[in-house]
C-alpha positions in Angstrom: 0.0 0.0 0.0 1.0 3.3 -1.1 2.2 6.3 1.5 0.0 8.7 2.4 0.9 12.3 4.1 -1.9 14.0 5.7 -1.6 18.1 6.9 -4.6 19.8 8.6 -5.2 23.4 8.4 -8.3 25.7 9.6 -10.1 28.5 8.2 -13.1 29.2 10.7 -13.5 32.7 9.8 -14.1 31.5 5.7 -16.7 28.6 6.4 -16.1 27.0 3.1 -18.3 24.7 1.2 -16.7 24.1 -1.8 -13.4 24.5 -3.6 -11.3 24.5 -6.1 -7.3 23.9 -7.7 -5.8 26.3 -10.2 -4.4 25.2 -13.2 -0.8 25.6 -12.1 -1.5 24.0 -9.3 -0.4 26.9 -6.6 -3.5 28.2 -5.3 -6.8 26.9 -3.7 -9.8 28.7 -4.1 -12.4 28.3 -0.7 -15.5 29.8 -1.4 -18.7 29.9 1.3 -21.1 32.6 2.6 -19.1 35.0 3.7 -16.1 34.8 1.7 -14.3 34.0 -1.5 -10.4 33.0 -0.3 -7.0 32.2 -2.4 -5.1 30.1 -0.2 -1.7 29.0 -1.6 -1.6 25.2 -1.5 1.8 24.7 -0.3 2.0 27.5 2.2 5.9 26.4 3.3 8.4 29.4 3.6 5.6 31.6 3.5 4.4 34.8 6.2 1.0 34.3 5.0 -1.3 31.8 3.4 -4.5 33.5 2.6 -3.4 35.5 -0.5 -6.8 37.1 -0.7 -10.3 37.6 0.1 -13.7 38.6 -1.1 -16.6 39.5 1.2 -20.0 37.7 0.1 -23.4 38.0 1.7 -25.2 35.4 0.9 -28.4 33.4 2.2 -27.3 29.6 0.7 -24.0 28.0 0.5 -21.9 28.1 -2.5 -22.5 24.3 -3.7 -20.0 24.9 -7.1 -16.8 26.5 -7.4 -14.5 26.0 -10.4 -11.4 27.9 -11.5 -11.1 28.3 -15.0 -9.0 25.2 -16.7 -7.2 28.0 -18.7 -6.2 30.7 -17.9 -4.9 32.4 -21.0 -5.8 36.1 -19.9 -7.2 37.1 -16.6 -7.6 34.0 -14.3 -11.6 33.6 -13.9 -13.2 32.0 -10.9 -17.0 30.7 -10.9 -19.0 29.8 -8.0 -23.0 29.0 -7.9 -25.4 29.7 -4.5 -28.7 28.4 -5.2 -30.0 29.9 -8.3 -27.2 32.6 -9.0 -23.6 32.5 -10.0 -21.4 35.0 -9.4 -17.7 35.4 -12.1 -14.8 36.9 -10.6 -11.8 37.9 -11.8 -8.4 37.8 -10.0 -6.4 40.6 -10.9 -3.1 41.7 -8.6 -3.6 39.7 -5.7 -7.0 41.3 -5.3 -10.5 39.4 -6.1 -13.0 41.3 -8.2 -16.7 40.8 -9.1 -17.5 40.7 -13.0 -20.8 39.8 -12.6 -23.6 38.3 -10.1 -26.6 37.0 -12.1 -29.6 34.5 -11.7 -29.2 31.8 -13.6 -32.0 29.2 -13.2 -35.4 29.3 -12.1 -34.1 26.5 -9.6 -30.8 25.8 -8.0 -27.7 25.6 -9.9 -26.8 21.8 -9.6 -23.6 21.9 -11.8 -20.8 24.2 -13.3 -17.7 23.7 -15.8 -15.6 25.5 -17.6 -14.6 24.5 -21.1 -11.1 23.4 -21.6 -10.8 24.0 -25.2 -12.6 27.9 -24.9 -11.5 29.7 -22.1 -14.6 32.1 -22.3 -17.3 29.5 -22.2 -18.3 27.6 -19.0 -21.8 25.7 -18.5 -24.4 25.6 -15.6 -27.4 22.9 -14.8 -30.5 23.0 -13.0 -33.0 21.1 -12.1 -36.5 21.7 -14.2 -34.6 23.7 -16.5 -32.5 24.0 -19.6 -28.7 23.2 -19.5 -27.2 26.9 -20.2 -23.7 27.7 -22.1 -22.3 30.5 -21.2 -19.5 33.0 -22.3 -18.1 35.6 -19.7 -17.9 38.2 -22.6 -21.3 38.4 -22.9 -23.5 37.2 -19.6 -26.7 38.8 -20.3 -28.2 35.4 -21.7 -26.7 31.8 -22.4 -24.7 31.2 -25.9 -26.6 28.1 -26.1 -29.1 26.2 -24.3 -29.8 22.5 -24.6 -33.5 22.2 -23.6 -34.2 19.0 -21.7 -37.6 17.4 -19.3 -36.4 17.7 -15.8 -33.4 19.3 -16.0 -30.2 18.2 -15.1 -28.2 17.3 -11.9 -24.7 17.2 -13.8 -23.2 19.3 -16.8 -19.5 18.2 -17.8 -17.7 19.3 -20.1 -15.3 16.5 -22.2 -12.2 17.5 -21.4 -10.4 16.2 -24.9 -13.0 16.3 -27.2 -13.9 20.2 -28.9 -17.7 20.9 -28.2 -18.7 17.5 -26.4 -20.8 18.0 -23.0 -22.0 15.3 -20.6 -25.3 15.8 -18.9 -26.5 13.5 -15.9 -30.9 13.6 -15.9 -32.1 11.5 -12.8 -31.0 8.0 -13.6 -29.6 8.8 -17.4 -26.4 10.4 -19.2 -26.9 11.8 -22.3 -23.9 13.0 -24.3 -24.3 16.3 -26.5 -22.8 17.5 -29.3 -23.2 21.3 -28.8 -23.3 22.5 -32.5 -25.9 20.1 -33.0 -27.9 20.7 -29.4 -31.4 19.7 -30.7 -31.2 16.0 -29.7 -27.8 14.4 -27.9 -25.9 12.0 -29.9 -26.4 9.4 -27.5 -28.6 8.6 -24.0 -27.8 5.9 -21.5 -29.8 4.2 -18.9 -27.0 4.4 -16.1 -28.0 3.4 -13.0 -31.3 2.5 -11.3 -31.5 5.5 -9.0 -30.7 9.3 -9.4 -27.1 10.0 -10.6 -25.3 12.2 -7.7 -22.3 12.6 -10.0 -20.4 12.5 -13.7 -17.4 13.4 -14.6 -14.4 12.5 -17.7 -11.5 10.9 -17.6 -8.8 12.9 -17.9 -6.6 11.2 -20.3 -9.6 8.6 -22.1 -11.4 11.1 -24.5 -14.8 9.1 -25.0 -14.6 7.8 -20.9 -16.6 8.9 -18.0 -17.7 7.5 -14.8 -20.8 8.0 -12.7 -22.2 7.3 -9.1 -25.4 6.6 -7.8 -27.9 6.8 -4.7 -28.5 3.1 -5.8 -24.4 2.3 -4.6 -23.4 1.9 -8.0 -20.0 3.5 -9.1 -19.5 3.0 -12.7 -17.1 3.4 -15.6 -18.5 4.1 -19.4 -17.1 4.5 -22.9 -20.3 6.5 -25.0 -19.1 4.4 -28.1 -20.0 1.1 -26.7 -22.8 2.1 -23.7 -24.7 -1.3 -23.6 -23.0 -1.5 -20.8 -20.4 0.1 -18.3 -16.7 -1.1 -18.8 -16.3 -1.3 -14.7 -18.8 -0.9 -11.9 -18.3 -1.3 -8.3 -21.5 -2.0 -6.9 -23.6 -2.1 -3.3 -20.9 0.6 -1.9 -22.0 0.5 2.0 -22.6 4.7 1.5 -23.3 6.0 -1.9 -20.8 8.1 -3.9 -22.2 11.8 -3.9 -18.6 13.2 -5.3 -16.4 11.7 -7.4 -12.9 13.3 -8.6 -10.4 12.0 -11.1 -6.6 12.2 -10.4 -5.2 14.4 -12.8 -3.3 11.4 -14.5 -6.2 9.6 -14.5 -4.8 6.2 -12.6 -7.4 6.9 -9.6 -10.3 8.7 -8.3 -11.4 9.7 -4.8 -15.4 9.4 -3.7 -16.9 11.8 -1.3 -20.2 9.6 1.1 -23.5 11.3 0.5 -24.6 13.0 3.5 -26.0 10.9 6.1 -27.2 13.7 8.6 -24.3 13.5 10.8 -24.4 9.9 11.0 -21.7 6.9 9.6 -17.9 7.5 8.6 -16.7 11.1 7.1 -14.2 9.1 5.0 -12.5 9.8 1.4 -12.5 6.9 -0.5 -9.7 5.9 -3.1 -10.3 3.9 -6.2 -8.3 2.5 -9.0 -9.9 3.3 -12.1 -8.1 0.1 -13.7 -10.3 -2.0 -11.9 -11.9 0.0 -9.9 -10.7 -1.7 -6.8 -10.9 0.4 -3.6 -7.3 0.8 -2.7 -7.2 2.7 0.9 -10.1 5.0 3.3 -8.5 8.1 4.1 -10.2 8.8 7.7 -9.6 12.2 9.9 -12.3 14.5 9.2 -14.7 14.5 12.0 -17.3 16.7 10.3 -19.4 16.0 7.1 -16.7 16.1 4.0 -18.6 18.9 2.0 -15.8 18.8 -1.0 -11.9 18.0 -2.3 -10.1 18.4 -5.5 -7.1 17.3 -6.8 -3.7 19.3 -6.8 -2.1 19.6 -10.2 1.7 18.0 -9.8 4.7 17.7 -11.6 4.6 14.2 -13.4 7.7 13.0 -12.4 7.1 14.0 -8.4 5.8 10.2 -8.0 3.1 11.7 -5.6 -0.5 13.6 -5.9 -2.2 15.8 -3.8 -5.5 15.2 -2.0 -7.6 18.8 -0.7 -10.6 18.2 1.1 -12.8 20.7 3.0 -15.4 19.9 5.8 -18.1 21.2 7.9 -16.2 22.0 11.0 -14.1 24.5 8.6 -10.8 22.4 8.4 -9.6 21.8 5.2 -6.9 18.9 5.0 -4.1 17.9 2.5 -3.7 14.3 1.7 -0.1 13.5 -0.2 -0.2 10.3 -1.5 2.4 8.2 -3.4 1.5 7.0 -7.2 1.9 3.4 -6.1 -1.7 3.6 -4.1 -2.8 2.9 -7.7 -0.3 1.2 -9.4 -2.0 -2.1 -10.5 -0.9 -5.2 -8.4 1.3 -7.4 -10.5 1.0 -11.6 -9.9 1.5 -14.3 -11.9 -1.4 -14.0 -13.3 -1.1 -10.0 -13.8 -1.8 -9.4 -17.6 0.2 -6.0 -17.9 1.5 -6.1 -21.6 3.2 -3.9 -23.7 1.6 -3.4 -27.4 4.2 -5.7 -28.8 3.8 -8.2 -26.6 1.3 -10.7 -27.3 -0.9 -13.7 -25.1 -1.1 -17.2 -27.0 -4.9 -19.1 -26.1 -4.3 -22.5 -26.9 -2.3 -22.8 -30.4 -3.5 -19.8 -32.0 -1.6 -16.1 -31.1 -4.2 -13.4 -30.6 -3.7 -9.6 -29.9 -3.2 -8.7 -25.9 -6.8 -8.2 -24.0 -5.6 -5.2 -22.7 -2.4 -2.7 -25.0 -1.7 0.2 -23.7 -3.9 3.4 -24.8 -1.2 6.8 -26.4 -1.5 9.4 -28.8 -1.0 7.1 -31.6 -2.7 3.9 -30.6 -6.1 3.4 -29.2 -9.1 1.3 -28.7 -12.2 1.3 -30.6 -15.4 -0.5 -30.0 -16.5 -2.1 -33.6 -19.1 -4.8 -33.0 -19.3 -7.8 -35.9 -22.2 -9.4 -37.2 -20.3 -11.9 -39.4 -17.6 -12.8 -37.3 -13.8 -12.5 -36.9 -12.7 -14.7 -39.7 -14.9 -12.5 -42.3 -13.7 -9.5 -41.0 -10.2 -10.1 -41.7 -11.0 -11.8 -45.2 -13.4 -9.1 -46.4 -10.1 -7.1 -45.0 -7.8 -8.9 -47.2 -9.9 -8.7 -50.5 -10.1 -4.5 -49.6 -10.0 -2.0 -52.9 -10.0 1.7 -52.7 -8.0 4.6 -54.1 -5.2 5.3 -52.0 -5.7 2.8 -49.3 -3.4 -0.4 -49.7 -3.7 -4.2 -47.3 0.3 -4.3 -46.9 -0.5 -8.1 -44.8 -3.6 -10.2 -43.3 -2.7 -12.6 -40.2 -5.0 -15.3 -39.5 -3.1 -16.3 -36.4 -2.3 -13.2 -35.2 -5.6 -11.6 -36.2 -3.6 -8.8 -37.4 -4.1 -6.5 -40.7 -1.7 -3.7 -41.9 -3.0 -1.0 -43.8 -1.4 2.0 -45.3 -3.3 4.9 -46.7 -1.6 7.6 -49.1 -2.4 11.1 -50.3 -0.6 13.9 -52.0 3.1 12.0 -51.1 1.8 11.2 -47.6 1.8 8.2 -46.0 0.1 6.6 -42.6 1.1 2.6 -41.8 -1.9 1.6 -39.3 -2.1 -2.1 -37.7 -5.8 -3.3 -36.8 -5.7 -5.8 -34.3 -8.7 -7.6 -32.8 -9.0 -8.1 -29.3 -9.1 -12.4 -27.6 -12.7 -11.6 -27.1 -13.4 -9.8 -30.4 -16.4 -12.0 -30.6 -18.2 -10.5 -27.2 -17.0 -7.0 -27.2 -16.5 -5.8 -30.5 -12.8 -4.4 -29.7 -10.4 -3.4 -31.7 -7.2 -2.0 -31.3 -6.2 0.4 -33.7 -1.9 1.1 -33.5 -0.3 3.9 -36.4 3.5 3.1 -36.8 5.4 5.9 -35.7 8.4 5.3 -37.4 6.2 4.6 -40.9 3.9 7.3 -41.0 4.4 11.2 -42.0 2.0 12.2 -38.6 3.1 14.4 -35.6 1.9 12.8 -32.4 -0.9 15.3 -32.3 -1.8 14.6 -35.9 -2.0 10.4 -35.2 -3.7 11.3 -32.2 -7.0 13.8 -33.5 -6.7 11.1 -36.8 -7.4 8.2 -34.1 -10.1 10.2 -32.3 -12.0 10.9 -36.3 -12.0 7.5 -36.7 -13.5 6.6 -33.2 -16.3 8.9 -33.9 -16.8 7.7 -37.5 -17.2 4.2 -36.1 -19.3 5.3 -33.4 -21.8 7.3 -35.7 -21.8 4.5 -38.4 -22.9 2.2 -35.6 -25.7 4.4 -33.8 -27.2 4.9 -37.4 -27.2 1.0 -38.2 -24.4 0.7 -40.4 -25.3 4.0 -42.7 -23.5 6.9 -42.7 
């Protein structure tokens, strides 16, 4: 079990419900009734910790505060107190008000910000639309995505230009915003109203949700039949639930219980979603945390959490907490590496995920064999089969256009024949791509697959 440093630090006079990481990872926002603080998160070798503060006066809590994921300009700070939210601006050490508006009809359940335009972040409500906004122009949303009963959740996808997330009692529907008449896809997720959603940081088309039905759950919106992990019957449902910045983990706040049971953080793997360690100390309901962004070679990330005694603690833990446990049996492969099943050599269940190889969920009605043969027999302009392997269930393919070239390897997954999986690999060393090129050309081709499958096999 991984190491875990915890530091406690209070701030009665703030009375914090909810905050917040900046992008650099040097400041906290703590935002409640009274006031809106910038705390610096590592407060060693300095005379003071509160950088500054805002007075609020407010009759609700502030149950939303996000600082903008990009701070290109001036850094922007959200928060939402029933049905208002109030922008504010950070500018020389001193916290300014842009605006203070209402909202929703109803309480604001949910805010984002964008990651891929700065100026746009987007609220929820329940019995209301889902409102885009952008801070240049607050007078009415940019866009609003008109749903039946509103919406508890509204996420933005963090690596994937104009894709939204929206949690609707017990269903996730995923938006396309340019298109916001219908979503491109709905999914019965749970049983019982969603508490949380939220997108994994480094897997574009991945988010997980929790439940008041105990269900914790792990999706991929191009194959939603069913979720690719869920851990289920947790003693507490999850009412928060934060991914580390790199992804490996995630941390679950307990909803609520009146005072009653554990005020424990819970850590998961999001491998396997094992639970991995219960971070105990706070003696208070936990009303909020967020993850610290670190350098990626420090080996460690940082845990902030906030109660309702005012104390808000730091938890330091050590990558290794979710480093997957290696046995014998412990299929951790690289994408060269392959697993025989019986005779016959078949691609790895589980290659590693980069900019310039990826899975894709391609379900077959004719079966693996005449997949690779109608593969084999494949004639179009530009497009060439350099190899079919039977054993290996392999096919190389290289495309070329106006003196360019791209050498991609299609190889189908041990279990091709249940879940549809393919893994998709372009050849570095073969193929006239930058990393980001290989990586937005594997993304188009996701999506392609995806839409050609939701419209049954028509484009």
């Amino acid at each position: 079990m991984g190491h875990v440093t915890e530091e406690i630090r209070h701030y009665k006079d703030i009375q914090a419900t909810a905050l917040d990481s900046d992008p650099t990872g040097r400041f906290l926002c703590l935002a409640g009734k009274r006031f809106l603080s910038v705390v610096l998160a590592d407060p060693a070798g300095s005379d003071s910790v509160v950088c500054s503060k805002k007075s609020r006066s407010a009759r609700l809590d502030v149950s939303n505060v996000r600082w903008r994921s990009n701070n290109v300009d001036t850094p922007y700070i959200v928060l939402s107190s029933g049905q208002n939210i109030e922008l504010y601006a950070i500018e020389a050490d001193t916290i300014k008000l842009v605006e203070s508006l209402r909202a929703h009809p109803r309480n604001v359940t949910d805010v984002d910000w964008s990651n891929f335009d700065p100026n746009s972040f987007v609220t929820s409500s329940v019995d209301d639309a889902v409102s885009v906004w952008d801070v240049r122009e607050l007078r009415r949303p940019s866009v609003s995505l008109h749903v039946v009963a509103g919406a508890v959740q509204a996420k933005w996808a963090p690596l994937m230009h104009y894709m939204l997330a929206t949690a609707h009692g017990t269903d996730v529907r995923v938006w396309d915003i340019r298109k916001f008449s219908s979503p491109v896809q709905s999914i019965p997720a749970h049983l019982d109203k969603i508490n949380s959603l939220v997108w994994h940081p480094k897997e574009d088309m991945c988010f997980a949700t929790s439940s008041q039905d105990g269900n914790l759950k792990l999706w991929e919106f191009s194959n939603a039949s069913k979720p690719r992990l869920a851990a289920g019957l947790l003693p507490i449902p999850a009412w928060k639930v934060r991914f580390t910045r790199n992804g490996a983990g995630l941390v679950t706040l307990p909803v609520p219980q009146g005072g009653r049971g554990p005020n424990a953080l819970n850590l998961w793997r999001s491998a396997d979603f094992e639970s991995v360690q219960s971070l105990q100390g706070h003696t208070d309901l936990i009303q909020d945390a967020c993850w610290r962004p670190l350098a990626s070679d420090s080996g460690e990330c940082q845990l902030f959490s906030v109660a309702k005694d005012h104390t808000l603690r730091s938890w330091l833990i050590n990558n290794h907490v979710f480093a997957a446990e290696r046995g014998e049996d412990a299929l951790t492969l690289s994408a060269t590496e392959e697993l025989f099943e019986g005779e016959r050599m078949v691609t790895p269940t589980e290659p590693p995920t980069d900019d310039w190889s990826r899975w894709v969920v391609a379900p077959s009605k004719v079966g693996l064999m005449s997949e690779l043969e109608a593969l084999s027999s494949l004639r179009l302009v530009g497009i060439t089969t350099d190899e079919i392997n039977f054993d290996r269930a392999a096919v190389g393919i290289t495309f070329e256009r106006d003196g360019n070239a791209v050498k991609l390897v299609i190889r189908f997954h041990a279990e091709y024949a249940t879940n549809g999986k393919v893994h998709l690999q372009i050849l570095r060393d073969e193929s006239s791509l930058s990393a980001i090129g290989a990586s937005q050309l594997l993304k188009v081709t996701m999506l392609t697959i995806y839409h050609f499958d939701s419209n049954k096999g028509t484009f």
